[in-house]
C-alpha positions in Angstrom: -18.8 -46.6 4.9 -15.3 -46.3 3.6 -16.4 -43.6 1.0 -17.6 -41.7 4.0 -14.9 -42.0 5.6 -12.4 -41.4 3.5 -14.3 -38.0 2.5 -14.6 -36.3 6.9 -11.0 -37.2 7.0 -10.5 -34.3 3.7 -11.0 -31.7 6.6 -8.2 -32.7 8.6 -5.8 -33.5 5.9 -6.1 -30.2 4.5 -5.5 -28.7 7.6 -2.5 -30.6 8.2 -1.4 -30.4 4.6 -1.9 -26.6 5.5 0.3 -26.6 9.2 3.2 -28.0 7.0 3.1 -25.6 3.8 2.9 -22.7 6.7 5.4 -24.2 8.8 7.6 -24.8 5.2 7.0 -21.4 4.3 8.1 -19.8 8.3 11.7 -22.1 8.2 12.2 -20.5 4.7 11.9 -17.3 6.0 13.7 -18.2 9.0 16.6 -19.2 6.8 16.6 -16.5 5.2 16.6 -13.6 8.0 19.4 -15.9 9.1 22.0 -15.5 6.3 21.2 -12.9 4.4 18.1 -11.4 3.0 18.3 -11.1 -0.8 14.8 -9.1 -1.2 15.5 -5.4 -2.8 12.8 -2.3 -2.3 12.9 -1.4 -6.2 9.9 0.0 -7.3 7.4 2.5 -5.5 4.2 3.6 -7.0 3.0 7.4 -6.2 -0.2 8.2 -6.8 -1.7 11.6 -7.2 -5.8 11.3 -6.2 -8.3 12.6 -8.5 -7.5 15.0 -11.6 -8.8 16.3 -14.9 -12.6 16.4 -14.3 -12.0 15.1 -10.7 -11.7 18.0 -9.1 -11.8 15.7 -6.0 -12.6 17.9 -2.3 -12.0 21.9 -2.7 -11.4 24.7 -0.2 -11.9 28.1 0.1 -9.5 28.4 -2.9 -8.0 25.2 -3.8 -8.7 21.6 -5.3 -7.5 18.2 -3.7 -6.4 17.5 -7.4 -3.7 20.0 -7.4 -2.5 20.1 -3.9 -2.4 16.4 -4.3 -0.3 16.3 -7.7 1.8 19.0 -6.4 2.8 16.9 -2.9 3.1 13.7 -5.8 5.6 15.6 -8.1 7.4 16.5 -4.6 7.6 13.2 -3.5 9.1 12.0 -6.8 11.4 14.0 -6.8 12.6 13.5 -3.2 12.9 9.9 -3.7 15.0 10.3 -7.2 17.1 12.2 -5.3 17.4 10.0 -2.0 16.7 6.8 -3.2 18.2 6.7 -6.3 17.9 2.2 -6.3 14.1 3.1 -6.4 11.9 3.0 -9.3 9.3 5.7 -8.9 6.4 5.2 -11.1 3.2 8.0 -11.4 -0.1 7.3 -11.2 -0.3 10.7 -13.2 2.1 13.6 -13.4 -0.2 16.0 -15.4 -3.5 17.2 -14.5 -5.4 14.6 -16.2 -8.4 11.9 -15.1 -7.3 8.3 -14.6 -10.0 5.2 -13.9 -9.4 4.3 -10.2 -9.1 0.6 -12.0 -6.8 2.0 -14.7 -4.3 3.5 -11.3 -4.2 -0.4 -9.7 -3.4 -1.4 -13.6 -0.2 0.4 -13.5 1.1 -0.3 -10.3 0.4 -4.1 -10.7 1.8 -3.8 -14.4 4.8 -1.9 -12.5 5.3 -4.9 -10.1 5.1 -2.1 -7.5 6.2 -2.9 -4.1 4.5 -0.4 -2.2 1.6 2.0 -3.2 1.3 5.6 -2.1 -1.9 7.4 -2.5 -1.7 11.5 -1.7 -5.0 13.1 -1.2 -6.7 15.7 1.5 -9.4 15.2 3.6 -12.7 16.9 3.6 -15.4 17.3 6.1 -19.3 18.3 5.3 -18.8 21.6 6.4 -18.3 24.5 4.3 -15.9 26.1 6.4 -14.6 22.8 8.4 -12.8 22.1 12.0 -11.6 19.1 11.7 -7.9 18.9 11.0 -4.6 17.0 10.8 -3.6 13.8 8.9 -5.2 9.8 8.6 -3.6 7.3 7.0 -5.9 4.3 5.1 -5.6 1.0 4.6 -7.5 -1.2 2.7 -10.9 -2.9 4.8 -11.2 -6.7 5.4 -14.7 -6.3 3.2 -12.5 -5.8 -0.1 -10.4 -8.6 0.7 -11.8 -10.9 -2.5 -10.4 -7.8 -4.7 -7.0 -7.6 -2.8 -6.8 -11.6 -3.3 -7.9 -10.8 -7.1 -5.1 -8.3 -7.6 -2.9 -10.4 -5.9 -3.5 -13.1 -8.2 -3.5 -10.9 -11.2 0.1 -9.5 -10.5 1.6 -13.0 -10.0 4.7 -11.9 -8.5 5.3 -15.0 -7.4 6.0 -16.4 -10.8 8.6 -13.8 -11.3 10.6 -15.5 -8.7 12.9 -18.0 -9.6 12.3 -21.7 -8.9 8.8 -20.4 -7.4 6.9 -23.7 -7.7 9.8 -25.5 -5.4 9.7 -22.1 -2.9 5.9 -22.2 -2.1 5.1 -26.1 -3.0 4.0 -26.5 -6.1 1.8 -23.0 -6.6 -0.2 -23.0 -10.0 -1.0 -26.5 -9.7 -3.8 -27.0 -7.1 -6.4 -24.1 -6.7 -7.3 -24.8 -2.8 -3.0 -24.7 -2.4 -3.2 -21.4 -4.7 -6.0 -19.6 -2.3 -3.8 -20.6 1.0 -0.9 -19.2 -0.9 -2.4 -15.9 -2.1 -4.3 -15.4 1.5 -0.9 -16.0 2.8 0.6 -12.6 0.9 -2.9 -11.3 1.8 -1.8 -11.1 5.3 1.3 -10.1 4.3 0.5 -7.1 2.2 -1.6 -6.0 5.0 0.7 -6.4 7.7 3.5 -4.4 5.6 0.8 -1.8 4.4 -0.2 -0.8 8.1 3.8 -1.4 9.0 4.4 1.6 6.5 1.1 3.7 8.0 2.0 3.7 11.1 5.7 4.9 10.2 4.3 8.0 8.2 2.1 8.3 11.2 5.1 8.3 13.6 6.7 11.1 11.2 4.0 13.1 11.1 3.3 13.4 14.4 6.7 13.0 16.3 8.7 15.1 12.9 6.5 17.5 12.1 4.3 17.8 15.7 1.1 17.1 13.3 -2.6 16.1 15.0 -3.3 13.2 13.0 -6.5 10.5 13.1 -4.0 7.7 13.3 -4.2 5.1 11.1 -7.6 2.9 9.8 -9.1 0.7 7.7 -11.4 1.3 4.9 -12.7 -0.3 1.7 -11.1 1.9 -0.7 -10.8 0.6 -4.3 -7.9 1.4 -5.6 -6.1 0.3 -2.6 -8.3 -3.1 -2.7 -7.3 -3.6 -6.2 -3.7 -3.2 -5.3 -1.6 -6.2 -5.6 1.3 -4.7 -3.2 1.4 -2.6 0.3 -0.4 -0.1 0.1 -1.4 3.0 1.9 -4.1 5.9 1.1 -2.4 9.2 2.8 -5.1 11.8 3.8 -2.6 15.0 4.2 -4.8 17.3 5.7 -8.6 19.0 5.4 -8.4 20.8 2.6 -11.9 22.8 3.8 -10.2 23.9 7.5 -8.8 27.3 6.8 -5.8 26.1 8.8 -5.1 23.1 7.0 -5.6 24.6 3.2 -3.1 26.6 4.4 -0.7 24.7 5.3 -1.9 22.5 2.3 -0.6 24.6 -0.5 2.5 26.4 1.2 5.8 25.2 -0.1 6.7 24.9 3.1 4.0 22.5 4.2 4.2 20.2 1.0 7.6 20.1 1.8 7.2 18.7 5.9 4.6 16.2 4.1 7.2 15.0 1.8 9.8 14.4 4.2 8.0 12.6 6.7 6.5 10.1 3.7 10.4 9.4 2.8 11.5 9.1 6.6 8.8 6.7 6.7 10.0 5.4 3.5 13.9 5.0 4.3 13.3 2.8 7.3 10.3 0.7 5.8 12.5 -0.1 2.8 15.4 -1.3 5.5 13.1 -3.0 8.3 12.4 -5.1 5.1 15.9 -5.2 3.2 17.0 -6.4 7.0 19.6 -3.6 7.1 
């Protein structure tokens, strides 16, 4: 009878034990906003979809590989110049196949903190109608391999004093999982924050029809252990669009509405 007991009562101290740690873990962030906020944006991780033998999605006379590497190299370059605090790290800079897995590698070996996939949209047609911009973010069915990646980068033990900040993690493996779910949410949260503000851009900026922006169980945004954020630029198979696609010009409106987007998503979260 005692044994019995003692083991239904597990249920409601964990959830209890669980009410504190999140309760813990909202006062420490409360304190923080409070006096000041001593997180820094410092490394951003651009990738450029497909390459080498991936020729990825074509139109009438261009590949998603180099329209996509060529928006990438843009993007670099506009943050270097920019947002010259921030890291930029490339998926690829040369037209070359990487491993979807191999892509997730370096940004978690990079300690990204924010992942930006370029590629162009596609539909079954040969000659297609539909148009404009989406913006992906990884699906709630690929949440084990987000958890995974999460666990895998261990940025938390990169922080200092990181076992008194979130109560003892790397000790108890039912604490770890509440702790890792918890930047789960997180990451998610951050990754639609930042799709929704390229969204804005393009639409508001640049006066773009876009899809808005969805969920989907991509893998090498799953695998991401960081924000992250698949940008579809355009249908590479609507006359219209492949256009636009490969125009200087073009390339150059996507750019700047990714590092509008990227200015105030690195401030809403550096509290300036």
């Amino acid at each position: 009878m005692p044994a019995t007991h003692l083991k239904n009562n597990k249920i409601p101290l964990l959830l209890c034990f669980s009410i504190c740690l999140l309760t813990n873990a909202y006062c420490f962030a409360q304190q923080n906003s409070s006096t000041s906020n001593h997180f820094r944006f410092k490394t951003v991780i651009i990738d450029a979809g497909h390459g080498g033998k991936d020729p990825g999605s074509h139109g009438a006379y261009s590949k998603e590989k180099n329209v996509s590497l060529s928006i990438a190299k843009r993007l670099r370059d506009a943050i270097n110049d920019e947002l010259g605090n921030v890291k930029v790290v490339m998926t690829r800079s040369t037209d070359v196949f990487v491993e979807l897995h191999k892509r997730a590698d370096i940004a978690n070996d990079n300690h990204g903190n924010l992942f930006i996939s370029i590629h162009c949209n596609s539909s079954p047609q040969h000659k297609g109608t539909s148009r404009g911009t989406l913006l992906l973010v990884y699906g709630f069915h690929r949440s084990q391999e987000q958890r995974e990646a999460l666990r895998e980068n261990a940025s938390i033990f990169i922080e200092k004093d990181y076992k008194e900040k979130y109560n003892g993690y790397g000790d108890d493996a039912a604490l770890n999982t509440i702790v890792l779910n918890a930047f789960q949410q997180k990451y998610r949260k951050q990754s639609i924050q930042f799709g929704d503000l390229v969204d804005y851009q393009f639409r508001k900026a640049n006066g773009r029809h876009s899809l808005g922006v969805k969920e989907q169980g991509v893998l090498v945004l799953a695998q991401s252990g960081m924000p992250a954020v698949l940008v579809e630029t355009g249908f590479i198979n609507n006359p219209a669009d492949e256009e636009y696609l490969n125009s200087a010009s073009g390339q150059n409106e996507i750019v700047r509405s990714i590092i509008n987007a990227l200015k105030q998503y690195k401030n809403n979260l550096e509290g300036n």
